[in-house]
Structures are given as structure tokens and as C-alpha cells.
C-alpha positions in Angstrom: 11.0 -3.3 -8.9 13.9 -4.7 -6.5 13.8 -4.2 -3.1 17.6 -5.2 -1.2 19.1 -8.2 -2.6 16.2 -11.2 -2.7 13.2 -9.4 -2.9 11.2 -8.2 -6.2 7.8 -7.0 -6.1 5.9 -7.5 -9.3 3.1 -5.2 -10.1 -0.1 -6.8 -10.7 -1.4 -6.3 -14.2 -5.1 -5.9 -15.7 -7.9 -5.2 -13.8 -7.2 -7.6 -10.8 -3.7 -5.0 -9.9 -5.9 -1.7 -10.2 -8.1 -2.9 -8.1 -5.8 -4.0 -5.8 -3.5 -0.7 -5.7 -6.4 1.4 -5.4 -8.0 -1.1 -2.2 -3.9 -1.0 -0.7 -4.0 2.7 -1.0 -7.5 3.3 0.8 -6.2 1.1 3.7 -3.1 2.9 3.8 -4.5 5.8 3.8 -6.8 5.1 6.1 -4.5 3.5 8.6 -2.1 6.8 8.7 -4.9 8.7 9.7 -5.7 6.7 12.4 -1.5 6.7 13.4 -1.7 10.1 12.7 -4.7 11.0 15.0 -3.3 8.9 18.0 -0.1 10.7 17.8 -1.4 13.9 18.1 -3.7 13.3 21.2 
């Protein structure tokens, strides 16, 4: 997957890229509930 011009982003294969998708998407998640929370106070 390309991203602009000089950029690619290779997705991680085996078991080393799931477990790294699923940690990225707990910490994301996690982080926009915290955004999330301070923006509505």
C-alpha cells in the first residue's frame, strides 16, 4: 500500500504482523477514547 509519492507501507506477515495490528489497534483505540473524553469535558 502507497501512501503520496515515496512512502509504502508493507504489511507485516505471519504471526509477528497479527500481533502487531491487533496491539496498534488497542493503542489506537485506546488513545481516541482518551482524545475523545478530553474533548467533550
Amino acid at each position: 500500500m502507497r501512501i503520496g509519492r515515496n512512502i509504502e507501507v508493507r504489511p507485516l506477515g505471519g504471526a509477528p504482523g497479527c500481533l502487531a495490528m491487533i496491539l496498534f489497534s488497542i493503542v489506537a483505540s485506546v488513545v481516541l477514547t482518551v482524545v475523545l473524553n478530553l474533548l467533550v469535558r
